[in-house]
N, C-alpha and C positions, 0 to 999 in steps of 0.2 A: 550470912555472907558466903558460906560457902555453895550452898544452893547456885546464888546469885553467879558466881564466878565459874560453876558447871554448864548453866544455860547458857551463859554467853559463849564457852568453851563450845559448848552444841551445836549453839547456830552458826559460828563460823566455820566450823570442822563439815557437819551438813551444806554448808552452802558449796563450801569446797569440792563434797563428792557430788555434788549434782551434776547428773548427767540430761542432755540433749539434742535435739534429733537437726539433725543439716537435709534437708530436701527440694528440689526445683525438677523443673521440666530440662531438657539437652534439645535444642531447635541450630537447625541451619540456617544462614539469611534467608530461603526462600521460606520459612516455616515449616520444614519438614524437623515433624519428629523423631529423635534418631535413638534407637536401638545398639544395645551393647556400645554404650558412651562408656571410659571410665573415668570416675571421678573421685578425687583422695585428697586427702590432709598433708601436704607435704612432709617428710620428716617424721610422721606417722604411720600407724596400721590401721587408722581410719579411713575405709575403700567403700565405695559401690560402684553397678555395673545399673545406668539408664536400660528401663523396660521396652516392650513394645512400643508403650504409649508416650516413651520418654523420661518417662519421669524415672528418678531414683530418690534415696535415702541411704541416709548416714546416720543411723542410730547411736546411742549411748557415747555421745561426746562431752567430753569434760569441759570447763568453762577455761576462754582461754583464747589467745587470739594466736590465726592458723591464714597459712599460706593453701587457697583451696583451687588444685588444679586442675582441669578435666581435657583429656587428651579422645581423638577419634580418626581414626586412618584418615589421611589425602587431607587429612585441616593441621592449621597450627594450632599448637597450645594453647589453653584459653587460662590463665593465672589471676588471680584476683584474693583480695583478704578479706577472710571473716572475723569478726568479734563475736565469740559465742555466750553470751550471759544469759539466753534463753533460746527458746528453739527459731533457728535460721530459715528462711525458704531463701534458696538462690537461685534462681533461671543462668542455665549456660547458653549463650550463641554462638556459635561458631561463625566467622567472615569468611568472606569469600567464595570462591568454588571451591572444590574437593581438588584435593592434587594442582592446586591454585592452578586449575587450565585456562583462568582468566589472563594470568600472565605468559603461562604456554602458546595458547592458539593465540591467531593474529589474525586482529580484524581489520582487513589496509584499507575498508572503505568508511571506517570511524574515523569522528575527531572526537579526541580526547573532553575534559574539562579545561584543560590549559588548552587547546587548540585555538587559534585566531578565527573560525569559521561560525555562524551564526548555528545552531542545530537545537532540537529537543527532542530529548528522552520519553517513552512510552515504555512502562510497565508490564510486563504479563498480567497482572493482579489490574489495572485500568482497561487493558483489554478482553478479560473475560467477564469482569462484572455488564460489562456493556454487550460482549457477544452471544446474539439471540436468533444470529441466522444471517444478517444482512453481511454483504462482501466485507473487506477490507478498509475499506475506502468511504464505508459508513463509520465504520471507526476510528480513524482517524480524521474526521472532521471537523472536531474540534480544537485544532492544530494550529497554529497565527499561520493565517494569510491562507489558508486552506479552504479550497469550493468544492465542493463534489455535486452530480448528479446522478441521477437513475432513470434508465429507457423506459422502464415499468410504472418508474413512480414509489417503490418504496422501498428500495434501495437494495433487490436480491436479482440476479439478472446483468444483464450490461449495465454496469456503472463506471464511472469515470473521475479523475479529480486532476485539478486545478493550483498551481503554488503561485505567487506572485504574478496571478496569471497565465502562468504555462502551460497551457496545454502537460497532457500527461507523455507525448514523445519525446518530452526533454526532460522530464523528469526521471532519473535513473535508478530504477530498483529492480533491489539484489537479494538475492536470497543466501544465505551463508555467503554470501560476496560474490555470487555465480548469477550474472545478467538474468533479467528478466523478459524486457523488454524484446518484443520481435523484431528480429535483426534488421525484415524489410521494411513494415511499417513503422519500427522504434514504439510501436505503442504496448499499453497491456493489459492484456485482455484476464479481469480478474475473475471474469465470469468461469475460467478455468482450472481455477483455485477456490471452490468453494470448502468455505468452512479452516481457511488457513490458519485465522487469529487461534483455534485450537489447538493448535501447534508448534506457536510461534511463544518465546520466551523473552523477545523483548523488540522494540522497533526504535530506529535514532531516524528521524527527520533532519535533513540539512535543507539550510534555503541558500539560495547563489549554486557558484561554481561547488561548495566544499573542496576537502582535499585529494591529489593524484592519485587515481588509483589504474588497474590494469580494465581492458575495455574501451565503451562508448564515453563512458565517465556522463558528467553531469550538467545539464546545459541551465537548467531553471530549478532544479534540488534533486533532490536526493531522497529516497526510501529505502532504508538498511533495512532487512528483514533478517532474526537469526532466530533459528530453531535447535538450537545446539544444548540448550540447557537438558542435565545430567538431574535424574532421582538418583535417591539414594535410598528409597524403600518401595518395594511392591507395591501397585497401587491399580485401582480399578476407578474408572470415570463413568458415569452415567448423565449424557444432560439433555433434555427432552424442553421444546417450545411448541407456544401454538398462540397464534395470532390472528388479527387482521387479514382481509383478501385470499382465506382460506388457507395461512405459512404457515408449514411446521416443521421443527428440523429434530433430528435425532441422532443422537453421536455417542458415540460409546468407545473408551480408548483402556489400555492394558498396559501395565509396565512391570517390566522384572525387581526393578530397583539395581542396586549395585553388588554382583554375584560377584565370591570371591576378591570382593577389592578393588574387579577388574572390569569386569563384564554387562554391561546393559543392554536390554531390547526393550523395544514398547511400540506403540500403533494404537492407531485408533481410524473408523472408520463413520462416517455421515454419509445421513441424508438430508436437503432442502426442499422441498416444491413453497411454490408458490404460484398463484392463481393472478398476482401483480394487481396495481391500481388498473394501470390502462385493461382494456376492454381484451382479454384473451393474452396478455401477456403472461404466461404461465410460463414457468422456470421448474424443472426437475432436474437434482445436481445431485451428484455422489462424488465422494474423493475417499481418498486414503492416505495414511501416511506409515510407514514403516522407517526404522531407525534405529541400527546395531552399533553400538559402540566398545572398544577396548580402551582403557584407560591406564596411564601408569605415571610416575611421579616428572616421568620426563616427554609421555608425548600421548598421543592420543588420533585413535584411528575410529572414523565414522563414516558410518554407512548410510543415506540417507534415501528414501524414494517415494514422491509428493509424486500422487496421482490422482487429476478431476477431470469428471464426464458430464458434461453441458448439453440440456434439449432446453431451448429458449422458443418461446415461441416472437417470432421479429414485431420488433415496436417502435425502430429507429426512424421509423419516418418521419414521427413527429405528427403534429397537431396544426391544422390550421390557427393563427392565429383569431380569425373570429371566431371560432369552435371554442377556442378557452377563454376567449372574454364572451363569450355568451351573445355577440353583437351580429343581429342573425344579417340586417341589410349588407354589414359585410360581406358575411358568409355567404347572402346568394351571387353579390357581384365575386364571388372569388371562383364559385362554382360554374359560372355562365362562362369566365377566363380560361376554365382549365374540364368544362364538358366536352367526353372525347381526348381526353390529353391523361391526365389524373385518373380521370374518373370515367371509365371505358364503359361498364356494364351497368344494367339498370340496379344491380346489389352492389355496385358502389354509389351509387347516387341515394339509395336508400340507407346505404348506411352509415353516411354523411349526414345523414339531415334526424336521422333518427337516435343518432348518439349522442351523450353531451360531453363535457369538455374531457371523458376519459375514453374517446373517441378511438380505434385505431385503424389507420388505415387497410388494415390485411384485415381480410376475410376467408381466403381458403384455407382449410382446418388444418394442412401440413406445412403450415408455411413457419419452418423452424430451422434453428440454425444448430448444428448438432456435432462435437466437435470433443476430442477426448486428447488431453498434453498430461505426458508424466515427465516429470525431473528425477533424473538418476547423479549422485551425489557420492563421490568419496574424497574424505577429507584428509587428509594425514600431517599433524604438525609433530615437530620435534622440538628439544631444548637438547641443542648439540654442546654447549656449555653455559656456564651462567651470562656469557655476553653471547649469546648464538640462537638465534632460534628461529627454526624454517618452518614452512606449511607449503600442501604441494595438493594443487586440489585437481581432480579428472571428473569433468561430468558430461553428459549426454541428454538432452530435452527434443525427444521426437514429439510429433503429434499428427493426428489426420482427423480429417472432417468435413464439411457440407454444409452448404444452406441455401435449403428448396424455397424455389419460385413459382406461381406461378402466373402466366404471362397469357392472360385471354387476347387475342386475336394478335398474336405475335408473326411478324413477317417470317417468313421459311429462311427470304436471302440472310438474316441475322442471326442463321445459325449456318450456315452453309450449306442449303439443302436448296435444290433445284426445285421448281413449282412441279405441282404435282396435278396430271389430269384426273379427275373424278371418273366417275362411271357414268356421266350423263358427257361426257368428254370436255367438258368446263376445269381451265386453268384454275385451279387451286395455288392462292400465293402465300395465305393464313390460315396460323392454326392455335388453339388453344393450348399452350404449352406446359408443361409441365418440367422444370430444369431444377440440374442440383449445380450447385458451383461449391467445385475441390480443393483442399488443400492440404498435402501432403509431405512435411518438411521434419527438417532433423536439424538438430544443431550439437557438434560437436566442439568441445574446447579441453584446456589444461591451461595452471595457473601454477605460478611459483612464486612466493614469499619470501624475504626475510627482513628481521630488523638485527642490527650489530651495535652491540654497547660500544664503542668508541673507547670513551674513557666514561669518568665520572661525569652525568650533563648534559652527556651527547650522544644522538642513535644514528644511524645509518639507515633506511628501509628500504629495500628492491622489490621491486617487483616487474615479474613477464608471463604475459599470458599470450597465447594463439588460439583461435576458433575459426571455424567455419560453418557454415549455413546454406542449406541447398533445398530450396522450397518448389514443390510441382503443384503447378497452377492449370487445371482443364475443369472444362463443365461437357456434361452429360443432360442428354434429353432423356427425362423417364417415361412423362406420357405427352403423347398427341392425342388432341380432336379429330383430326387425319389423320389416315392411313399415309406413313410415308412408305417410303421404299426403303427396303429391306439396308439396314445400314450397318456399318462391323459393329462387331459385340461392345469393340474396345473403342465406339465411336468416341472422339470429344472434339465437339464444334471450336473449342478455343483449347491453346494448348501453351505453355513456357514455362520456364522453369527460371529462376532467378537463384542466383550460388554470388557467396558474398565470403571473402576471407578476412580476417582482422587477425592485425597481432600488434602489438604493442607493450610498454616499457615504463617502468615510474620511478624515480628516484628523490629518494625525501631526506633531507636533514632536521634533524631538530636538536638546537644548543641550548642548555641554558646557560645564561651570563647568572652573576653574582648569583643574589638569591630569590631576585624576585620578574625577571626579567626568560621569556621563553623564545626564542628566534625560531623561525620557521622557513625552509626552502622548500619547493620540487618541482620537479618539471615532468610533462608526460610527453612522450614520444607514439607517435600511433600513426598506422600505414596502415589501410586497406584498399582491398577492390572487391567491386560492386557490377555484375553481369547479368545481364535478361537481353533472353534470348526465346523464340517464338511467335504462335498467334496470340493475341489478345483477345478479351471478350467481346471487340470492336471488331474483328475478326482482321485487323492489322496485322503487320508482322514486325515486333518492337528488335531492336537490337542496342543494348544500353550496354556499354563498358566504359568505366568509369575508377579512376584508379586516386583517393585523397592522400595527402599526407600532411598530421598534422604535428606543432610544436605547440605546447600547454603550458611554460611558466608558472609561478605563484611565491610568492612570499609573505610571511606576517608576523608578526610579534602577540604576545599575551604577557601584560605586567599584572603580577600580583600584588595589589595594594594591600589585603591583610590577610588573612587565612579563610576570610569568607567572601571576596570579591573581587573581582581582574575586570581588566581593560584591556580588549584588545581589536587587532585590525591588520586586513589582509587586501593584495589587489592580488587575483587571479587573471585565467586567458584560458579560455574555455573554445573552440572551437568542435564544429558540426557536420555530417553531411547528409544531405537531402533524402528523402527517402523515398520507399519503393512510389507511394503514390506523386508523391513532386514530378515524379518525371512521365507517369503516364497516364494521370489523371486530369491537366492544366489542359485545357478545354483551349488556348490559347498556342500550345506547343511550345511556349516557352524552357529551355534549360534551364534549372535549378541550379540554384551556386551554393557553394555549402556557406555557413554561416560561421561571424564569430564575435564572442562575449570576454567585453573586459569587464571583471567585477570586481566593486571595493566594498567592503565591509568593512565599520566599526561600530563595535559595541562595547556594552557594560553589561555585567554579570554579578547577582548578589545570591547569595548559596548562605543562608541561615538555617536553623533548624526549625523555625516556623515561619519563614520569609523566603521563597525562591522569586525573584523578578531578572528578569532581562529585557535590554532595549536596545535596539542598534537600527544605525541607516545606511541603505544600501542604493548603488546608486551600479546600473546594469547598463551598460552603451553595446551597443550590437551593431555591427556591419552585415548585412543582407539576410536581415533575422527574415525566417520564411513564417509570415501569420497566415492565421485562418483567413480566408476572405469572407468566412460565412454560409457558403456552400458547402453541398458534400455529393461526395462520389456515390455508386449504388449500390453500395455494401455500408453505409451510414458513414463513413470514415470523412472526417473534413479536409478541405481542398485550401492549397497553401498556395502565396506569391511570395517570394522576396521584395522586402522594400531597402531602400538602400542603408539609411540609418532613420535609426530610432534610441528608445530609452525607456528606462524603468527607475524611478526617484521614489523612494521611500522609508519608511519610518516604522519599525514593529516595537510591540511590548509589549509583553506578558508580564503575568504577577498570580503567584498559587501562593496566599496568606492561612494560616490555621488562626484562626481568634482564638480555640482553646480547645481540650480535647472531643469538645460536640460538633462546632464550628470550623466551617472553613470556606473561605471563597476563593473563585478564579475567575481571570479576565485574560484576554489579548486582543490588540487593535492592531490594524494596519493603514496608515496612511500614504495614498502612492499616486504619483502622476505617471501616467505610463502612455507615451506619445512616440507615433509617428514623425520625423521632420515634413518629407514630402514623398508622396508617392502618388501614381497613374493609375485609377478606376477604368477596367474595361470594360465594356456594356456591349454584349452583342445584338444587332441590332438586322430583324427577320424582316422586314419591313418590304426591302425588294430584295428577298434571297439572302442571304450572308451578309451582315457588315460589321464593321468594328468600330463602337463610339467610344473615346479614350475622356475622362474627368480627371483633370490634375488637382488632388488637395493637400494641403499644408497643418501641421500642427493637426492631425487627428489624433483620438485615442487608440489605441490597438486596441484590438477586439478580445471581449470576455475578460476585459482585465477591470476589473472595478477601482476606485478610488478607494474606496472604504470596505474592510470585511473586520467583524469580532467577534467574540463571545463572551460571554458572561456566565458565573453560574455560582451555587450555592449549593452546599454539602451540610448537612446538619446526621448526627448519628444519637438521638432520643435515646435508644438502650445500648447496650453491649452485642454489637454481632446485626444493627441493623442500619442501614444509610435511607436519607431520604437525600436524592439527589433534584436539583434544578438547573437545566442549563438553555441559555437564548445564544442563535444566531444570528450576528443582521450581514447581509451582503449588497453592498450596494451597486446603483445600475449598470452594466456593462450591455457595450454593442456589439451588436451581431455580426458585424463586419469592420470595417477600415474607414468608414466616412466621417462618424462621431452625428450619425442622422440620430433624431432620437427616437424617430418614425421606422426602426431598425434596429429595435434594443428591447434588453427583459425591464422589467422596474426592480426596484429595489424591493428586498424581503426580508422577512426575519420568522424565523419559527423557532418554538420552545418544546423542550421536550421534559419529564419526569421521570426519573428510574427511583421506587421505594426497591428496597432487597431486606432479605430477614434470614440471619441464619441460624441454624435450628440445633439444637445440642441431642446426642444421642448415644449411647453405646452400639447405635447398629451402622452408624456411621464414623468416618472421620470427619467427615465435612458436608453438609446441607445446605443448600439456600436456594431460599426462591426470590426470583424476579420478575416484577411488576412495570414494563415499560409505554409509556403511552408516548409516544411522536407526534411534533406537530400541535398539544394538546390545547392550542386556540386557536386551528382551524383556521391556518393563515391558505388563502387560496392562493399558490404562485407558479412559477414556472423558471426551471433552474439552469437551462440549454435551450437552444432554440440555433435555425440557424433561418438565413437569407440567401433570396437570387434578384436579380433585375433584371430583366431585357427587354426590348426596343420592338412592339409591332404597331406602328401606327405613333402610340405612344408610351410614355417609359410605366412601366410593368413590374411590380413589387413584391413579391413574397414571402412573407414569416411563417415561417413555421414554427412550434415552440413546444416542449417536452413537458409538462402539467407534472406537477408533484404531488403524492397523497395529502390531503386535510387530515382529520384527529383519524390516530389509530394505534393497536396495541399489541402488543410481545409480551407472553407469560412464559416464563421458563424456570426449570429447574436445575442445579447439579450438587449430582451427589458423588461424593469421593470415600471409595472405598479402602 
């Protein structure tokens, strides 16, 4: 018995002193590993201090249940309890940003999750699994109601996209909330920003008006671009691809991490070429980006400078339409229309007939568009107290550049040169020309923020911004076939300069009532003038002054039905004005009127932890919206009319479901009537010299806006660290113009693409992965842009042209994180 009564005495007194180890990794939301974490037992002198690699330990702990804290400069506490009755592993994450500059900086071109406005989130982690070289605008194409295409065909080079049918000059994107869009033409040339998704930390999509902000604001959505996200440890990038039509890109970036507490730099720098689908569409692109930050618990100063240099070689002309359907009887009646006109030299006739559908019009070897924009960025916010807090932003986006032509048997009077006698004393009128056309502009602005706590509920948000923009517009003759006469150095056959001021105002409330209920007010205020003055390339002499002033309204509510679901709905007033080509490219000379958008949204929003879906219908009425009519100027840019009223009716819904940790699918649909009431077709008509044939039609579709756009897609992850991705697009028919002819439209498409990824475990890295991307990969043959003309000689005269997209092709890349 007494044996008995010492063993039991044993094992209890032993279990007593047993001791055990407490260990996890210290990560930040974005997954960084954080070093010098510390972590302890409250109440105790059980302490460690997180490794390089993150990780720590807490050896020799007694059994016992313990309050387990772990504390790290610029985060809150992270507190949580353990039961220790054998050894613990616990993972710390820290929320949020560091020095919570999520709630410091202010971003006035977001809507929140309680906002009334339709929007969706993009991930940095969604955009670099997919970035392998191709623009922006390839990556976010999987976005509801979202078109993109590409000049080249595979999507590196002039690309462009599409929201609820908008054209990309109404579409408003920002980069830290500092305008994108070119002041004159309102468009954006992303060709100038290559390789940005590398730099970018996160993107919000709005479709409609969204909410007031300072600027041009948002006529058909919105693209928030921000670059602002903070490391917090040293880090080297290496990411190398090589694909299809001879693309490779190569990008290599550097960060200090967080010195001191306080201090961050980093940059990274690319390269892109690509050789493109179409026929000599070759793209070599370099950018850079540099970005110094100081950080402190109450503000935060950043220094930003995004710089790309673009040689394109030109593809905008497009494709015969019987060259891409392969329908050759066409093809010679289109040739026989336009031998002599189009098709001047006998190596344009040969090279038409001997191309196939990735045909491109240009043949001579410099025919490239060449053209270099940096963005200069300082950002400064404060938290002047806990209800105060301002941001005061100064930036600068110059750029200059070129795009050589040239022009076999070009008249002399069309550049301003007097015929020129030969040496056999014969009038010389044509020459072989050889021309660059200039652009040389700047734009300066400043921005000022604030939101004001009120009380409990209720914010305040201001904001004023002023810029200016002064763009020089000449072209230069490089070479002649003829000897001309000796001409100034400084000659330029066309010459004007367009200078544009804006300044503008916003002011936002947001209440909430009881507890579930969000009210929303603001209004924008925005005055500009718009001046071009000079010769044109038509060798006119334009004088355009032009002064808008507009009033922006908007209200909306968001009720929250539970903690995972809101209802909400907004009517905004979005107003426009014309831009540089509206007023001197209309072949018609008609004035442009500015435009304006009433928008109503309502939706439903459900936010589970394996369930995100949203659905809302919006419904767009517009007073003298300026569409495409189908045509384009001779720089590719498309050619706008005003019609009097129209509309945009529709239905979006997305749905990202996880079935379970391997499994996940996604969907979005858009369903949309988007019509014309009534507007006047004008047809020029050569027939006896100049005329003008006017067609009145009723209930059209606007152009390029399809009825139906989706996607679909499936995510499956087989092991730890690898995805196998599936995603299908279908976009349906849209016209090339304002008639609703169908003899004037792309058909409908859909293509699919595969991204497999694998990431690789190693001590010589922190992070690996290679990527496997095939596009397109059932070789759907389509064509994603196109435009039309018509005119009258004899009789009515039709042309399509159309932009042909790559069939099956592939992206390998890698990146590794040092």
């Amino acid at each position: 018995m007494r044996y008995l009564v010492l063993l039991v005495f044993s094992l209890f007194f032993g279990n007593l002193c047993s001791q055990y180890t407490i260990s996890g990794q210290v990560t930040n939301e974005r997954g960084e590993l954080l070093e010098f974490g510390s972590v302890f037992l409250v109440n105790t002198q059980y302490a460690a201090v997180s490794d390089a690699q993150g990780n720590y330990v807490i050896p020799n702990v007694k059994q016992g249940k313990y309050m387990l804290k772990a504390t790290y400069v610029g985060y809150d506490p992270v507190i949580t309890e353990v039961e220790v009755i054998s050894d613990v592993h616990q993972d710390i994450n820290f929320k949020g940003e560091i020095y919570r500059l999520n709630e410091i900086e202010i971003q006035a071109n977001r809507t929140s999750s309680k906002g009334p406005f339709t929007s969706s989130n993009i991930s940095k982690d969604d955009l670099v699994k997919n970035n392998l070289g191709q623009d922006a605008t390839f990556l976010l194409q999987w976005s509801p109601s979202m078109v993109v295409t590409s000049d080249a065909g595979a999507g590196i080079g002039y690309t462009s996209m599409r929201m609820r049918g908008s054209d990309q000059t109404r579409i408003n994107v920002t980069l830290n909330g500092i305008p994108v869009n070119d002041a004159e033409s309102q468009n954006v040339f992303w060709v100038n920003m290559p390789d940005l998704a590398a730099s970018v930390s996160n993107v919000q999509i709005q479709r409609g008006s969204g909410p007031s902000t300072t600027g041009a604001g948002a006529f058909g959505g919105t693209v928030s671009i921000n670059t602002s996200e903070l490391k917090i440890n040293p880090f080297m990038e290496v990411d190398a691809a090589y694909g299809s039509f001879g693309t490779y890109k190569v990008s290599a970036g550097l960060g200090s991490g967080l010195m001191n507490n306080k201090y961050s730099v980093q940059g990274r720098f690319s390269l892109i070429h690509s050789d493109g689908y179409i026929d000599r569409a070759t793209a070599d692109l370099k950018s850079y980006y540099f970005s110094a930050a100081r950080v402190t618990p109450r503000s935060s100063l950043r220094l930003n400078v995004f710089s790309g240099q673009e040689q394109t070689f030109q593809a905008w002309n497009g494709s015969p339409e019987a060259k891409v359907r392969g329908d050759e009887a066409a093809l010679i009646a289109h040739y026989k229309v336009n031998e002599g006109g189009l098709y001047k030299t006998i190596e344009d006739s040969i090279n038409l007939f001997k191309s196939d559908r990735r045909y491109n019009y240009y043949t001579y070897e410099n025919q490239v568009d060449n053209y270099r924009q940096t963005h200069l960025q300082l950002l400064y916010s404060y938290l002047v107290n806990p209800k105060l807090k301002t941001k005061f932003t100064l930036y600068y986006t110059p750029g200059k550049g070129y795009f050589e032509e040239y022009k076999p048997q070009a008249k002399l009077k069309d550049y301003d040169i007097d015929p020129v006698i030969g040496q056999d004393g014969a009038t010389i009128t044509k020459s072989d020309i050889v021309r660059r056309r200039w652009l040389d502009n700047d734009l300066l602005g400043i921005m000022a923020d604030m939101v004001y706590n009120v009380h409990t509920g209720a914010e305040l948000h201001l904001g004023l911004a002023v810029n200016h923009y002064a763009g020089h517009h000449f072209g230069k003759i490089n070479k002649s076939s003829v000897e001309l006469p000796e001409l100034p150095r400084d000659y330029h056959y066309y010459d004007n300069t367009g200078k544009k001021s804006d300044l503008s105002g916003y002011a936002r409330w947001v209440q909430q009532v009881a507890e579930r209920w969000t009210l929303f007010g603001d209004l924008q205020v925005r005055y500009l003038e718009y001046n071009i003055a000079g010769k044109d390339k038509t060798l006119e002499y334009i004088d355009v002054g032009e002064r808008f002033a507009f009033f922006n309204p908007k209200v909306g509510f968001d009720y929250r039905w539970n903690t995972t679901s809101d209802l909400y709905a907004s009517i905004a007033v979005a107003s426009k004005e014309p831009s540089r080509g509206d007023f001197i490219d209309n072949a018609f000379g008609v004035l442009p009127k500015s435009e304006r958008l009433y928008n109503t949204e309502v939706g439903y929003r459900l936010d589970k932890e394996r369930t995100q879906l949203e659905t809302n219908l919006y419904y767009m009425k517009y007073k003298d919206q300026l569409v495409l009519t189908g045509d384009l100027n001779e720089s590719g840019a498309g050619i706008r009319i005003n019609v009097p009223e129209s509309y945009r009716l529709g239905w979006e819904t997305s749905l990202k479901q996880f079935l379970s940790s391997k499994w996940a699918i996604f969907f979005n649909a858009t369903l949309s009537s988007n019509k014309i009431n009534a507007f006047d077709e004008v047809i020029a008509d050569y027939t006896n010299g100049f005329d003008k044939v006017v067609v009145h039609h009723e209930n059209t579709d606007i152009s390029f806006s399809p009825s139906l756009t989706g996607m679909a897609g499936i995510l499956f992850r087989p092991t730890n660290g690898m995805e196998i991705e599936w995603l299908a697009k279908y976009v349906g028919r849209q016209y090339l113009d304002n008639t609703s002819n169908p003899d004037r439209s792309l058909d409908a498409y859909h293509y699919h693409n595969l991204r497999i990824s694998k990431d690789f475990s190693s001590r010589l890295w922190k992070h690996f992965t290679a990527t496997l991307q095939i596009n397109n990969i059932l070789n759907r043959l389509y064509a994603s842009n196109g435009y039309t003309y018509t005119y009258i000689y004899e009789e009515a005269i039709t042309e399509n042209f159309l932009y042909p997209q790559a069939g099956i092709n592939f992206m390998l890349g890698v990146h590794a994180a040092f």
